[in-house]
Structure formats: C-alpha cells, structure tokens
N, C-alpha and C positions, 0 to 999 in steps of 0.2 A: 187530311193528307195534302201535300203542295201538290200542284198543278203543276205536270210539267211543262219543262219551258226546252225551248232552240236555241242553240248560237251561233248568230250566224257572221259570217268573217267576211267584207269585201275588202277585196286589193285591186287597187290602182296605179299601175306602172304607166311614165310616158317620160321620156328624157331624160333617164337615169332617174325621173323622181318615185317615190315611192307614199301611195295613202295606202293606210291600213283602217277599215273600220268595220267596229262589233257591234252587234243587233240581237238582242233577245225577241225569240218567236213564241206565241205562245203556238200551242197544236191548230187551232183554226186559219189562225195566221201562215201558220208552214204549210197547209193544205192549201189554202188559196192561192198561194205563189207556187205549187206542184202544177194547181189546174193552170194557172197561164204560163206553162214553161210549158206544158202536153199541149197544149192548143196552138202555140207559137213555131209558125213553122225556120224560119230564118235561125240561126246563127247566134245564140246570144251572148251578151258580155258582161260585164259587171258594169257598165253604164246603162244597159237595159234594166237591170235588176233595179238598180240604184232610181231610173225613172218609175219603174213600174212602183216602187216602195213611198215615192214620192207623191203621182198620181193617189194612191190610195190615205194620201197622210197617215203613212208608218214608217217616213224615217225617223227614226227616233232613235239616234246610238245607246246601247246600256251593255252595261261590260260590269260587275259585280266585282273582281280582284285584280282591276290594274287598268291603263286608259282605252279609252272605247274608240277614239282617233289618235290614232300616231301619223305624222306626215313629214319625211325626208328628203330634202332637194341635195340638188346636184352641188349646190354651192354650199354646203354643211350645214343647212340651218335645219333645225329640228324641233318639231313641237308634239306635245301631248297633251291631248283633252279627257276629263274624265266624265262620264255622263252615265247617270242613272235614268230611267228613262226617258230621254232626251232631254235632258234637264242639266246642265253644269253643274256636278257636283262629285266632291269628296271629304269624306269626316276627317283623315287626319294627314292632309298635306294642303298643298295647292292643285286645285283643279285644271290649270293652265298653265304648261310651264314650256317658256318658247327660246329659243337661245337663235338669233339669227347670224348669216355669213360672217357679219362683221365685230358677232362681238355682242352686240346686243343682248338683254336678257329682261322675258317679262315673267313675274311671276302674280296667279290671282285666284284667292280663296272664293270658292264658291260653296254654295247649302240650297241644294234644291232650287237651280237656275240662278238665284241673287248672289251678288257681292257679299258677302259674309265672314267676321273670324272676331274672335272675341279675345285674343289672347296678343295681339298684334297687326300690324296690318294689313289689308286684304287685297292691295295689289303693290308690287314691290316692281319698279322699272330701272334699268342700268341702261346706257347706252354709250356707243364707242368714243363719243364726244366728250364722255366725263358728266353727263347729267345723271342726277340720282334721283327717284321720285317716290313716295311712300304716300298711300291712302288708306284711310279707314273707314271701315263700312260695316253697320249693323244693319241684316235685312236686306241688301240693297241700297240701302240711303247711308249716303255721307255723314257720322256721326263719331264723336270720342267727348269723351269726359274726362281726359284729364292731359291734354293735352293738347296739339293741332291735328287736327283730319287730315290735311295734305300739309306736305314736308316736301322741297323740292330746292335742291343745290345744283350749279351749272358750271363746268370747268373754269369759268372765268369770274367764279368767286363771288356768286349772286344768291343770297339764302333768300328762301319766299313760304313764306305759313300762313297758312288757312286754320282760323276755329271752326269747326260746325256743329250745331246741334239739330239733331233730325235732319239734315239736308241744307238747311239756313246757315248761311253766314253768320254767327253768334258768338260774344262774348261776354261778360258781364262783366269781369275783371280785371278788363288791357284789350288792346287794338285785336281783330279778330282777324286782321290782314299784315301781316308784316313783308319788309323785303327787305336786307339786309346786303349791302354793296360790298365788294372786296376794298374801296380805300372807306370804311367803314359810316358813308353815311347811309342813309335809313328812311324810310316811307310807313306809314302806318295808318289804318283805316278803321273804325272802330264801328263794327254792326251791332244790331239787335234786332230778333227776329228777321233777320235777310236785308235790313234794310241802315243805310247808313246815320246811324244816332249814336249820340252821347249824354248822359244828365251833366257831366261836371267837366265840359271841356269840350276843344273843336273835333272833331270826327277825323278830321286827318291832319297828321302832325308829320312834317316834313324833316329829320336833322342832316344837313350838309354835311363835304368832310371835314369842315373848317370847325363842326362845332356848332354853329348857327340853328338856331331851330325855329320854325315859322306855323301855325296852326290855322286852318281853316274852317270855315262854320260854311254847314249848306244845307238845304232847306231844297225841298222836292228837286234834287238832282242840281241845284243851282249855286254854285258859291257863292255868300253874301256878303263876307268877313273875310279878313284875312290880316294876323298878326303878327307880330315875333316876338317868338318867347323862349325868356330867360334860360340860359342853360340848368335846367335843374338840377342836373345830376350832379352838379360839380357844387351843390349845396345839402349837403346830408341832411335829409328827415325836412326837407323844405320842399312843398309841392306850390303850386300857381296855377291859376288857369281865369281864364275869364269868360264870364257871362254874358253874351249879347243884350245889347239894352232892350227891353219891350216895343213894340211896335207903338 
C-alpha cells in the first residue's frame, strides 16, 4: 500500500510579485514541522517555514501534475519550474519555461536534475535582441550525433556551431566550430577529442568576404604555419591541403 504523502503549498507575495511553491511531506515530515510550529511562540510566516525547511535540508519542491515553482513579477515576466523531488524534472515538456519583461524566452529539458531530451534540444533561448540559441544535451553533457550541440544566430547576421561529443569539442568529418558572418565570410576550427587537430589539413581555416581563404597549423595552443589557400569550392570535386614539413 503507498505511503501516504502531504502537499504542502508556500506563497510568497512582496511588490505585487507573486512565488508559489509545492512540497511533498511525507507523515514523519508533516509531524515534525507540527512540533516546531506548537513550540514556536512568535508569529510565523512562510519565510519561517521556508527557513525552518531549509535548516533541516528538506527543501526540496515535488509537485507530481504541473510546476512545483511558479514566480510572477510586477513587470510580466513569469516562470515555472517543474521538480520531482527537488530534482529538475519533467517526462513530456520542458522543465524550465521562463518568458521575461522584455520579451525574452528560455526554455530547458530536464530528467532527474540533468540537461536532458533525446528528440530535440534541451535548452532552447530567444531574446529581445533577435538572438536565438539551441543546445543539446544527453545526461547533462553536451552531446548530438547528427548534427551541432550548440546553434546560435544573432540579429546582426552571425551563425556560430558547436560539434560535441560527450561534452568535447568533436568532429571527425568538418571543422567542429564554425561562425558564419552576414557579408558571408567564415572562421572554422576543427577539434578532436576537445582539443584542436586535424590529420589532413590546418585546424583553422579562415575564408574572407572577398573569397580569400588562409589556413593555420598550431601545435600546443601556438600557431606555427600559416597559408592561403586556393578557393576550393569554386573547383568541383578538387580538394587541397597541405602538410607541414617534419621537424
């Protein structure tokens, strides 16, 4: 037979703002917060409660069918967090969804405290600026297989991708850092395992807007090389690259 459980609801008003937060008790729990509310002679409020919850390491929001913090200011910004026992989490939405004064808007999957979503990305940012930002995250850690982990566009026409694998800056296929300028020249970084390498070419490949592309070789954090190189693209099925002579 389940154990039963408590819900317990604190609100916090101060300057037209508005928190709302839910607490599962179990029976030993709801007992113990009886005896210091009988023993307590003063006056108390929900910032007592909220310390005493504290003091005994049980705050811990859980709210089972809907967010366990909700928190409303005076200037319309509004968020809701979902938590299963104190822990960031919900199966089928975002566990964080924040829309601020101006516009702004974050949204972020959470599974049991970590960054988590297998079907898309796990945190998704707008802001009133015109920036857009997209992560992906298995577990916690920074990770996608078939595509870029972070995606991030900025009103004035700047695209910027991130590969990761487990966490690492990682590609094996193409630059694993791109940044992409509105009069279309281009920056490129090529990792493996978190760290900047390449077998068949410079690690960072620079192309202008003119067209011009220049490639660099660097070696423990140091540029050593540095060349220009032939527009490829504008030769089908023709690649180039070159090799650093041996030491």
């Amino acid at each position: 037979m389940p154990a039963t459980k408590f819900h317990l609801a604190l609100e916090f008003n101060s300057h037209s703002d508005e928190h709302i937060e839910w607490h599962t008790l179990n029976p030993e729990t709801l007992h113990s917060l009886h005896d210091w509310m009988d023993t307590t002679e003063k006056s108390l409020t929900t910032h007592d409660v909220v310390n005493w919850l504290n003091r005994n390491n049980l705050r811990m929001p859980d709210r089972e069918n809907g967010p366990a913090v909700i928190v409303k200011t005076a200037d319309g910004a509004h968020k809701e967090e979902y938590f299963r026992k104190g822990l960031r989490h919900r199966d089928n939405g975002p566990a964080l969804i924040e829309t601020r004064y101006d516009g702004s808007h974050t949204e972020v999957y959470s599974s049991h405290g970590l960054r988590h979503r297998i079907d898309g990305p796990a945190v998704i940012e707008t802001n009133a600026c015109g920036r857009y930002r997209e992560e992906y995250f298995c577990k916690g850690i920074l990770h996608r297989t078939d595509g870029p982990a972070v995606t991030e566009t900025t009103a004035d026409g700047i695209c910027t991708e991130r590969y990761y694998t487990e966490g690492q800056l990682h590609r094996a296929d193409g630059p694993a850092m791109i940044e992409t300028r509105a009069d279309g020249s281009r920056l490129e970084h090529y990792y493996l395992e978190g760290k900047l390498g390449r077998t068949d070419g410079p690690v960072i490949v620079e192309t202008k807007a003119n067209g011009r592309r220049s490639g660099h070789y660097v070696e423990d954090g140091v540029t050593i090389s540095t060349c220009r190189l032939p527009d490829i693209t504008a030769i089908r099925g023709v690649s180039l690259y070159r090799t650093p002579a041996a030491p």
